[in-house]
Legacy VTK file of the C-alpha trace (Angstrom):
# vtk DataFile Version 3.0
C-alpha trace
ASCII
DATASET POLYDATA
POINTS 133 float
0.000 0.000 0.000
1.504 3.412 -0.474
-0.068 6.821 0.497
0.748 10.281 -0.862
0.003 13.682 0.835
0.881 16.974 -1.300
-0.701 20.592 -1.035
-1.016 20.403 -4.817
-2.822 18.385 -7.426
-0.353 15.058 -8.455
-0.791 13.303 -11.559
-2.111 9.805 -10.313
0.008 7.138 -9.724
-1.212 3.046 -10.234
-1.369 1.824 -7.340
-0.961 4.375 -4.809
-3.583 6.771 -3.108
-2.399 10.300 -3.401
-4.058 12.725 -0.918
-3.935 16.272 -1.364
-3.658 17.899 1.923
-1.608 20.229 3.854
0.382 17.654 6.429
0.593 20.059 9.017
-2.810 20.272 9.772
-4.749 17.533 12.137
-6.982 17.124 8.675
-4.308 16.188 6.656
-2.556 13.549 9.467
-6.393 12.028 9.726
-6.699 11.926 6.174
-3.492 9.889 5.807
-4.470 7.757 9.037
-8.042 6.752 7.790
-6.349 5.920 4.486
-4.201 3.449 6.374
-7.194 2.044 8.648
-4.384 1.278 11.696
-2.004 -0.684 9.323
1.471 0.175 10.526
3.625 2.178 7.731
7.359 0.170 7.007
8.554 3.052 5.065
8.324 6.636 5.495
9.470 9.129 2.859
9.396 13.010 3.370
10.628 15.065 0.335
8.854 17.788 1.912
10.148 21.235 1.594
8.537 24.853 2.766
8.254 27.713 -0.218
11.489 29.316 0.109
11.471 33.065 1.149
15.329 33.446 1.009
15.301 34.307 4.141
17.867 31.787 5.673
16.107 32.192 9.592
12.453 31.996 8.367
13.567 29.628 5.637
15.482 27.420 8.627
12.890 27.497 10.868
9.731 25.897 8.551
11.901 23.127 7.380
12.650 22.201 11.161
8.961 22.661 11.692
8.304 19.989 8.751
10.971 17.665 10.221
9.669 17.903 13.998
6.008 17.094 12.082
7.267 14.570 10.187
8.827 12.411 13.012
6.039 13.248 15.718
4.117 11.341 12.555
6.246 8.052 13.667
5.093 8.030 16.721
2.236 5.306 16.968
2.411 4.658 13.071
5.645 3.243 12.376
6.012 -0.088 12.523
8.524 -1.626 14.916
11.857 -1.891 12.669
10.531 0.588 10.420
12.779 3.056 8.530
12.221 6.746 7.484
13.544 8.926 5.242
13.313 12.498 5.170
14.497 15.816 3.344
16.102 18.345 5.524
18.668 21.275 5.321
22.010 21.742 6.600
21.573 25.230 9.242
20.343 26.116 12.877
18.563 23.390 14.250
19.670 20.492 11.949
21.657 19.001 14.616
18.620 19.440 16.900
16.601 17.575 14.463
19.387 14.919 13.901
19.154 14.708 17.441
15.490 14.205 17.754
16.150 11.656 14.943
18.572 9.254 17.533
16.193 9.253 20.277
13.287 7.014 18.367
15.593 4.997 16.091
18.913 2.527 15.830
20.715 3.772 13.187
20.533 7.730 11.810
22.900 8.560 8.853
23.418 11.744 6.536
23.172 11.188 3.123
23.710 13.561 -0.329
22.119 12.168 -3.327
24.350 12.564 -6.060
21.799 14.358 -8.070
21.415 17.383 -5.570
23.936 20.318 -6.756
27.264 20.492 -4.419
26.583 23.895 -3.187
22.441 22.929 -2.288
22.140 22.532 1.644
19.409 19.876 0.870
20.085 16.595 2.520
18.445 13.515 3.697
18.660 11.747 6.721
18.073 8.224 6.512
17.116 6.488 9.879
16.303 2.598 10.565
15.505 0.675 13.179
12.485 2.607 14.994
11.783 1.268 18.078
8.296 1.824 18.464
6.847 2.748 21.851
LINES 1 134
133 0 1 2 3 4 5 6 7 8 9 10 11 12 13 14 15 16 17 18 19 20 21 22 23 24 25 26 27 28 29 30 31 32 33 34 35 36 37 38 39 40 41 42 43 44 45 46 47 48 49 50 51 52 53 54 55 56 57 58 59 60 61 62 63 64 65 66 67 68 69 70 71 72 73 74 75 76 77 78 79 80 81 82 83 84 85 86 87 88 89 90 91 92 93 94 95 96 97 98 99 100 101 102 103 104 105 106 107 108 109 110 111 112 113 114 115 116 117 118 119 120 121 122 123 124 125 126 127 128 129 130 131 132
């Protein structure tokens, strides 16, 4: 089973449900959760990102709230073992989320995809092993 969640219209994709929703909001998390109808998720992907202002301390501070989102998600969802994977940016509180990141899971590792441009602060962090609660 896989479940989508974007703010904007996605072309459909076989096989998967694609919700559009905003994730931050308690109707998009329900949305997602009645979708799933208590089955625990394996695999989590984020390749959320805010709307960039260019403002590096506004900017900063919306991807840490997506990230802080995005792993309070985990919590109660995530199947034992599971693994998530989620877009972040190197700045002020990436260590914090990194952080965050260590306290629900085994293993939590950086990672660059080759395809993101040298200078882009985009990352990933990859973590596996949640120990569910």
């Amino acid at each position: 089973m896989v479940v989508g969640i974007d703010l904007l219209p996605v072309e459909p994709v076989e096989g998967a449900t694609i919700l559009q929703h905003d994730f931050l909001t308690p109707a998009g998390r329900r949305a997602i959760d009645e979708e799933l109808a208590g089955r625990p998720i394996d695999l989590l992907l984020s390749d959320m990102a805010p709307e960039m202002s260019g403002n590096r301390i506004v900017d900063q501070a919306a991807v840490e709230r997506l990230n802080e989102a995005t792993i309070a998600f985990c919590s109660g969802r995530l199947a034992a073992g599971g693994i998530m994977l989620m877009k972040s940016f190197m700045g002020d509180g990436f260590d914090r989320v990194r952080t965050s990141l260590r306290d629900g899971f085994d293993r939590v590792r950086v990672v660059k995809p080759p395809a993101s441009r040298r200078a882009s602060r985009e990352l990933y962090l990859l973590a596996t092993g949640w120990r569910a609660a």
